[in-house]
C-alpha positions in Angstrom: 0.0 0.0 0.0 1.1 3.5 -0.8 1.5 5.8 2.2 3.0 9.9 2.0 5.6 10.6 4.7 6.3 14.5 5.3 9.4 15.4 6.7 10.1 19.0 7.7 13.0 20.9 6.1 15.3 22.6 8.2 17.2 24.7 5.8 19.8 27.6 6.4 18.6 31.7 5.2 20.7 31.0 2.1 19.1 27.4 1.5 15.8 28.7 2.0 16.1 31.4 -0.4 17.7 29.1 -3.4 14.3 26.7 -2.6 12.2 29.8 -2.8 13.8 30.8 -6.2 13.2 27.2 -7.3 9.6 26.9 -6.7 9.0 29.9 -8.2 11.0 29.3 -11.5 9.2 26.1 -11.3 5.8 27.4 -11.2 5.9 29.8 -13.5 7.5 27.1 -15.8 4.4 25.1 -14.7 2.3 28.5 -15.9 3.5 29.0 -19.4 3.1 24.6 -20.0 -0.8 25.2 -18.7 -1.1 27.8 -21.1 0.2 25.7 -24.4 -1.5 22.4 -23.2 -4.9 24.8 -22.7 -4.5 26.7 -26.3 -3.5 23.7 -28.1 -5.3 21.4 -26.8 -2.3 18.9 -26.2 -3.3 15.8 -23.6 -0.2 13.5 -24.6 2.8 13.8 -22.2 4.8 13.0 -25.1 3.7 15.8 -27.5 3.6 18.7 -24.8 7.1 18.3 -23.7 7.9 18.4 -27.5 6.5 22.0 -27.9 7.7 23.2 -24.2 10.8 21.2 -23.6 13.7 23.8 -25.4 11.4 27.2 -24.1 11.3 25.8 -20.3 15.0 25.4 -20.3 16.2 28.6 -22.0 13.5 30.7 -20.4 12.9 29.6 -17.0 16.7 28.4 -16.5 15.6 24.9 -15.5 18.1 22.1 -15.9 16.3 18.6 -18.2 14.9 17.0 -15.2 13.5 19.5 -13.6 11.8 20.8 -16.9 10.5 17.0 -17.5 8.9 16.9 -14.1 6.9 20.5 -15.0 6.0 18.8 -17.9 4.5 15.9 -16.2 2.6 17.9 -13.3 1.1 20.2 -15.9 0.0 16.7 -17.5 -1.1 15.2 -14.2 -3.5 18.3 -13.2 -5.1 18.1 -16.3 -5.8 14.6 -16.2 -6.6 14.9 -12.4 -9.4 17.6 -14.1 -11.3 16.1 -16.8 -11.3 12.8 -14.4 -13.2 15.1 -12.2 -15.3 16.9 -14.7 -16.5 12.9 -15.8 -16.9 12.1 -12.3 -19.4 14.9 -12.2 -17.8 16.5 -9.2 -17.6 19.7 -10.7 -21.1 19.7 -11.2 -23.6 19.2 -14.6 -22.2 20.6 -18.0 -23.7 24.0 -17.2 -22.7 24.4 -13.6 -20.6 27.4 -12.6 -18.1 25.6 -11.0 -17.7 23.4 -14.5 -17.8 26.4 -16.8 -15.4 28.0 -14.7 -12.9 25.4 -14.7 -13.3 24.7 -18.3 -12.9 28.3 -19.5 -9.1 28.8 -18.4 -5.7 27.0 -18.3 -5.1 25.1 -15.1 -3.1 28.2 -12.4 -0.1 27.0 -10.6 0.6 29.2 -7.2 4.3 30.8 -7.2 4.2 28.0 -3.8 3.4 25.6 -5.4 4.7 22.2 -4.6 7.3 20.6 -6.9 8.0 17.1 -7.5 11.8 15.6 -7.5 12.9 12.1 -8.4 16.1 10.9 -7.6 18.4 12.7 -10.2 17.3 15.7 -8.6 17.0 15.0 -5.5 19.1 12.5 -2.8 18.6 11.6 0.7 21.6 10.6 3.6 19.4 9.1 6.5 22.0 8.6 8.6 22.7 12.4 8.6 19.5 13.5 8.0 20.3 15.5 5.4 19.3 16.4 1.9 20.5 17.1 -1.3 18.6 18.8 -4.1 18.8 20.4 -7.1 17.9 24.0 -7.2 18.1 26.7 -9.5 21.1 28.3 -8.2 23.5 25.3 -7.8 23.0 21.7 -5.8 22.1 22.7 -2.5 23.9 19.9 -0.2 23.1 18.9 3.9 19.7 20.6 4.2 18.9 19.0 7.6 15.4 17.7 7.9 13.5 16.6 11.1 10.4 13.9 11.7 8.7 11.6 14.1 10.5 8.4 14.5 7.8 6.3 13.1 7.7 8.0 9.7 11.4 8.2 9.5 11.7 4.6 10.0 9.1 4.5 7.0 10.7 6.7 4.8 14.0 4.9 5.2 12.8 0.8 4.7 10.1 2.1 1.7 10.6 4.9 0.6 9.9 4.9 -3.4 9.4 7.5 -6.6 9.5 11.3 -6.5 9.0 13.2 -3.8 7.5 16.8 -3.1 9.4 19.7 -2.4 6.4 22.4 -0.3 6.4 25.9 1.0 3.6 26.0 3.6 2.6 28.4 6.7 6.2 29.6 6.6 8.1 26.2 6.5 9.7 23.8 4.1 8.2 20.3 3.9 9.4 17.2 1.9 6.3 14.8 1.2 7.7 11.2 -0.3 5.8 8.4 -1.2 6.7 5.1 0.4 5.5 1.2 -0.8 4.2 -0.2 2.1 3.7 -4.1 2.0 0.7 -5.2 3.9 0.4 -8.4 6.1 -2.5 -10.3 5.2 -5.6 -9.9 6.6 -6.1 -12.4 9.5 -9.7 -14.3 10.4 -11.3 -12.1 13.2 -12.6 -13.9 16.1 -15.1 -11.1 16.0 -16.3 -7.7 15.6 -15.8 -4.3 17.0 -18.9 -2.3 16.1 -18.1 1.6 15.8 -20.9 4.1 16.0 -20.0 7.4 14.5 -21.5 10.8 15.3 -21.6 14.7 16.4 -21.6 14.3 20.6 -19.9 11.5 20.2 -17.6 11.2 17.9 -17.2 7.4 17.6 -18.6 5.0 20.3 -17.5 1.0 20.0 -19.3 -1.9 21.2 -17.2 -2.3 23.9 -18.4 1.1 25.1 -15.4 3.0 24.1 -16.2 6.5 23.6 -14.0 8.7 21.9 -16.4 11.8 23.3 -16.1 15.0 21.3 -17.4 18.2 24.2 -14.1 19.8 23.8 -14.0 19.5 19.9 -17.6 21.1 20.0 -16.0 24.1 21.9 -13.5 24.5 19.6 -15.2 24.6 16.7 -17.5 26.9 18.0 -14.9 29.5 19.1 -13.3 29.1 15.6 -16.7 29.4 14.1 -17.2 33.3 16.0 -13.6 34.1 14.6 -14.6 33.4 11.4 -17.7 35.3 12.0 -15.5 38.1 13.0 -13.3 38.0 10.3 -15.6 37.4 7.1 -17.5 40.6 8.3 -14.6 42.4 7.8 -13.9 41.8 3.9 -10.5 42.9 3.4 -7.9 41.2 1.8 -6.0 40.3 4.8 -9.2 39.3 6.9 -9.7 36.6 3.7 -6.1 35.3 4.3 -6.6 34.8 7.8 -9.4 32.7 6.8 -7.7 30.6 5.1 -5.2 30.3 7.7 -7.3 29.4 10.4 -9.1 27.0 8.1 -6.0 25.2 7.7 -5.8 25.3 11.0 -8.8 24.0 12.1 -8.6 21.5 9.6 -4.9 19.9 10.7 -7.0 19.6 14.5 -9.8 17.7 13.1 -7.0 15.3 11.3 -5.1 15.3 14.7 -8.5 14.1 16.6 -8.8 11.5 13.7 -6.1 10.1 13.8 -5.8 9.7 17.8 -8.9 8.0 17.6 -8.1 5.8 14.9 -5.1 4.9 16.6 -6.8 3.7 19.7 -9.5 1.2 17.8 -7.0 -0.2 15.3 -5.1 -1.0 18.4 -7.6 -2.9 20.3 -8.7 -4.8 17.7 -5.2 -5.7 16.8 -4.5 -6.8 20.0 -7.9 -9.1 20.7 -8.1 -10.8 17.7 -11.0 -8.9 16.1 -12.0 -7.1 13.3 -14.2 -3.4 12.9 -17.3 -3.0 11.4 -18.3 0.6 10.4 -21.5 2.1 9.0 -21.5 2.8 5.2 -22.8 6.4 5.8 -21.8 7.3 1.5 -25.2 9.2 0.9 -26.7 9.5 4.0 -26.6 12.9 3.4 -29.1 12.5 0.8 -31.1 10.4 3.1 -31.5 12.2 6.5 -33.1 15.0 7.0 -31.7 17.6 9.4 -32.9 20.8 11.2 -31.3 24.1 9.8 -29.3 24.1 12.6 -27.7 21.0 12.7 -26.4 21.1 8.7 -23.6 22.8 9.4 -22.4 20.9 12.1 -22.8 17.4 10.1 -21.4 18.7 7.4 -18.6 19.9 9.0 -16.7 17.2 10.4 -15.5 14.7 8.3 -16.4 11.7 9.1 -15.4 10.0 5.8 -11.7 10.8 7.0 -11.9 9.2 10.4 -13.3 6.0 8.1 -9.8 6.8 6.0 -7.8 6.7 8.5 -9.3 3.8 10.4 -9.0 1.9 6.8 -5.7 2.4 6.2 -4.1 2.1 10.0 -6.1 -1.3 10.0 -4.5 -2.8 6.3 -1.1 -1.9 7.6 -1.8 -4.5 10.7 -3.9 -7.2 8.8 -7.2 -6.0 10.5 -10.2 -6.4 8.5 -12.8 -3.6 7.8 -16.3 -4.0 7.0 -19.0 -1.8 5.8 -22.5 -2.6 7.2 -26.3 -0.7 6.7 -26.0 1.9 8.5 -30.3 2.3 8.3 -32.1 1.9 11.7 -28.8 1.4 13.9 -29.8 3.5 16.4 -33.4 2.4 16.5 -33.5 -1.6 16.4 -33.3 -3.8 19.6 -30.4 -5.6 19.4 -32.2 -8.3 21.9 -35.9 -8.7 20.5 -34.9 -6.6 16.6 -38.0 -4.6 17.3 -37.7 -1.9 15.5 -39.5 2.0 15.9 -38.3 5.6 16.1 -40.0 5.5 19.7 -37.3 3.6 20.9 -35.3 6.6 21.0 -37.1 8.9 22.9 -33.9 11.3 23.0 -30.7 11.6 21.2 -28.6 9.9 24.3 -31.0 7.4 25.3 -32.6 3.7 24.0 -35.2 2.3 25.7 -36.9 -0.7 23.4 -40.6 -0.1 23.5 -41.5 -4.2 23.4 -38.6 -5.7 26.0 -37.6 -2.9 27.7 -33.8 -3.0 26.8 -32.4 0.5 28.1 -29.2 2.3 27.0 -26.9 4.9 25.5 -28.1 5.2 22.0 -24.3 5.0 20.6 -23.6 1.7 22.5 -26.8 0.3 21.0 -26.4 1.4 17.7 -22.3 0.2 18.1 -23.6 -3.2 18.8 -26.2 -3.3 16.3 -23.4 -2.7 13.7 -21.1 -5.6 15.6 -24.2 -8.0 15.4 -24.7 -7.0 11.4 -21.0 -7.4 10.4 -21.4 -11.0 11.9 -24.2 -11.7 9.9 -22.4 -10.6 7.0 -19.0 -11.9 7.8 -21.3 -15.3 8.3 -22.8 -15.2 4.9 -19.7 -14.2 2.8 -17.8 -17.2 4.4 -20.5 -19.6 4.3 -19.1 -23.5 2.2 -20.4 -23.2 -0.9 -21.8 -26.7 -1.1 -23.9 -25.2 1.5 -25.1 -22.0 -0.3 -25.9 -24.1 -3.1 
């Protein structure tokens, strides 16, 4: 499996000013390709770097590698585009957001990132250092700095280019490293995980990862940005989007943390994790007006990500269940009614009395379901005939 590993670059004044020049040569290398490829209409790799190759070199004073990776992320955006715009995620063929996109060549920030394969760019991991090629010379022993985890990744798998970034006032490396994965062992059985607002994941083994705090801090980012978007100037919009970064990278944090801790149980008894498929529920629930923003805020399809992924690297398996009626079906006597939920905390079955927190019930329903289905899937087939 592929997994990115940043690193972050720890370069002198003079480094950090050659890697600022680069990026920006780069870009606006990046620029003038996105304008050919958009005027000509050129999709072929090939044929693009035949028109641009001699003009990115002499103009832009890029060296031949460097000018053939340009050429290839103009390439890859543009792919990475119509993809989208036949994956309808940019909307139907008269949507603003479609028209829009279509109309102009593809920009490239002066920031950009800027991908480097290995003729341009070495690594010394016993030093951790860099070397890289930049448009005012080889820059040697850039020292560069990670967690121990990812450095052990990036050292044992480590494969194909990686990304030189300018962000929030630092220098970042992202590489690409080949994972293998261990194959995915029989589970004894099933963690059920219950994913909402209040709570932000609840197991069956009444785990919850609670989610107060984040509430809070959403909220006091939400009257900042309040604050700031009533302002309208230009530097009110850039603190936007700095504090949306910002609040972004904490909801990945929480993410992550809780991901962490149910991968790690399951690992460690045996079992595998059952999660809702909650793809369109959107479409299916109705909400109040004030509770849209707050669903659609978090994102739950991330912590799903990150549960995936952290479990493949370990041999857990993952399975997707119905996520309909969870939170309203007796897991002793099935009966199922919207009255069994007489508040968003509580479960109290209306036929057998069975009383609980909503998320443990609705975490066990989804255990009980993934056994069903891990039953039926692995079910002799002399038998299902």
């Amino acid at each position: 499996m592929k997994l990115v590993v940043q690193v972050k670059l720890l370069p002198t004044p003079v480094q950090a000013a050659a890697l600022a020049m680069t990026l920006r040569a780069c870009n606006a290398a990046a620029e003038y390709t996105s304008r050919v490829a958009y005027e000509r209409n050129v999709k072929s790799r090939n044929e693009l770097q035949k028109l641009c190759y001699r003009e990115i070199k002499e103009r832009f004073g890029l060296s031949a590698q460097p000018a053939v990776r340009v050429v290839k992320k103009v390439v890859d955006a543009y792919t990475a585009l119509h993809s989208g715009i036949r994956a309808g995620t940019l909307g139907g063929e008269r949507s603003r957001r479609r028209v829009k996109a279509e109309s102009k060549p593809i920009a490239f920030r002066a920031s950009a990132a800027q991908p480097f394969d290995d003729r341009c760019l070495s690594w010394r991991h016993d030093a951790s250092t860099v070397s890289i090629w930049t448009v005012a010379g080889r820059l040697k022993d850039i020292r560069f700095a990670g967690s121990a985890d990812q450095l052990a990744t990036l050292r044992a798998h480590r494969r194909g280019e990686s990304d030189l970034l300018f962000r929030d006032g630092m220098w970042f490396l992202i590489a690409t490293c080949e994972v293998p994965e261990p194959e995915v062992f029989e589970p004894t059985d099933w963690i059920g995980v219950d994913r909402g607002i209040v709570n932000l994941a609840t197991t069956s083994d009444v785990d919850n990862f609670q989610g107060r705090r984040l509430r809070r801090h959403r909220r006091w980012h939400a009257r900042k940005r309040a604050e700031l978007q009533a302002k309208q100037t230009k530097s009110a919009n850039r603190l936007l989007k700095k504090r949306a970064r910002k609040e972004a990278r904490h909801a990945t944090c929480v993410n992550h943390r809780i991901a962490n801790d149910i991968v790690a149980v399951a690992q460690r008894t045996g079992r595998g994790i059952a999660l809702e498929e909650l793809r369109g529920i959107r479409d299916r629930v109705r909400l109040h007006r004030h509770q849209r923003a707050t669903q659609s805020s978090w994102p739950f399809h991330q912590l799903e990500r990150h549960i995936a992924y952290k479990a493949r690297r370990v041999g857990v398996p993952v399975l997707l269940v119905d996520a309909r009626y969870t939170s309203q079906t007796c897991p002793r006597c099935k009966h199922t009614a919207r009255s069994n939920r007489p508040t968003r905390d509580t479960f109290s079955c209306r036929r057998c009395g069975l009383a609980g927190p909503a998320d443990v019930v609705a975490a066990v329903n989804i255990r009980d379901r993934a056994r069903r289905a891990w039953a039926l899937v692995n079910v002799p087939v002399s038998m299902a005939a």
